[in-house]
C-alpha positions in Angstrom: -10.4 -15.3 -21.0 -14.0 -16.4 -21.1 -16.0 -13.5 -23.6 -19.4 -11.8 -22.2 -21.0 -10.2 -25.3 -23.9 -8.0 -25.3 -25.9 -8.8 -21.9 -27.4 -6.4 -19.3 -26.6 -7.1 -15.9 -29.4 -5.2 -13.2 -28.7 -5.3 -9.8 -25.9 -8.7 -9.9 -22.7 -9.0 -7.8 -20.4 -10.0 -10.5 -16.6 -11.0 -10.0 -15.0 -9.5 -13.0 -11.7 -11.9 -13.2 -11.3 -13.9 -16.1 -14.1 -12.7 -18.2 -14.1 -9.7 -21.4 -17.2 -8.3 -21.4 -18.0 -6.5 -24.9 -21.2 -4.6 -25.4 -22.4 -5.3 -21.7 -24.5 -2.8 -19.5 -24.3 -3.0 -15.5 -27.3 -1.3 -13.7 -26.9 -1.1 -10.1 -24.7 -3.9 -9.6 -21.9 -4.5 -7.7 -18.5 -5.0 -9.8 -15.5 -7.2 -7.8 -12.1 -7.5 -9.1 -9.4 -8.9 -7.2 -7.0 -9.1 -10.3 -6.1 -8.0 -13.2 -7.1 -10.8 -15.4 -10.2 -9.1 -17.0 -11.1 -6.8 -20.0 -14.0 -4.6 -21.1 -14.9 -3.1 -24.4 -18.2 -0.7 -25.0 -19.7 -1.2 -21.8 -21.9 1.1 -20.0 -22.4 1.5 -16.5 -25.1 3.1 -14.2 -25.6 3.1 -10.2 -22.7 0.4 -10.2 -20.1 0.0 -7.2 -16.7 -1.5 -8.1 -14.6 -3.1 -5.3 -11.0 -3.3 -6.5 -8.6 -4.9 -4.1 -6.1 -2.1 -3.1 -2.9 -4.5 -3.5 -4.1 -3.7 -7.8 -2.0 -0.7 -9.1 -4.9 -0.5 -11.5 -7.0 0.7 -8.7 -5.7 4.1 -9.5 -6.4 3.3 -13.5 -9.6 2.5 -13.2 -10.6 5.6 -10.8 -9.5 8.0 -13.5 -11.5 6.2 -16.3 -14.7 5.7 -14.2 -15.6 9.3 -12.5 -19.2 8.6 -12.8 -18.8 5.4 -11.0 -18.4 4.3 -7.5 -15.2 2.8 -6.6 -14.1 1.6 -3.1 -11.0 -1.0 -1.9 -12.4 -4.4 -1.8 -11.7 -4.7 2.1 -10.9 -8.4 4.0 -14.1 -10.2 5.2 -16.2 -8.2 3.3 -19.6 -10.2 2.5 -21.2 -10.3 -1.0 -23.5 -12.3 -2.4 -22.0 -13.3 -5.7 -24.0 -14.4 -9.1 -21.9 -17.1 -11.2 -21.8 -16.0 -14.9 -23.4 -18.4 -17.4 -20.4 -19.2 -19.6 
């Protein structure tokens, strides 16, 4: 799994599959993950919307560990404009 370390992220579409992001802060972005090949340490998050896809049982994880945040099922055909990760 590719490591983000200590980068702010402000109003990015960013797939969160296959990256660990330590120390990052996500301001008004838009958070994707479709599975569950991803880890976080120490982040932060403000105004941020995660789409999970509902077929994750970690949908129901993630809602209890993010009240502050805004979660929704990722739905089919939905269109985002996705920013690639420098890596």
């Amino acid at each position: 799994m590719q490591r983000v370390m200590d980068q702010v992220f402000e109003n990015e579409t960013i797939v969160f599959d296959g990256f660990h992001f330590i120390g990052c802060s996500f301001i008004n972005c838009i958070l994707i993950i479709t599975s569950g090949t991803f880890d976080f340490d120490r982040c932060t998050y403000r105004g941020t919307t995660f789409y999970v896809d509902p077929k994750l049982s970690i949908f129901d994880v993630k809602q209890s560990l993010y009240e502050d945040a805004d979660l929704h099922a990722l739905e089919d055909g939905i269109a985002l404009d996705v920013v690639a990760i420098e890596r």
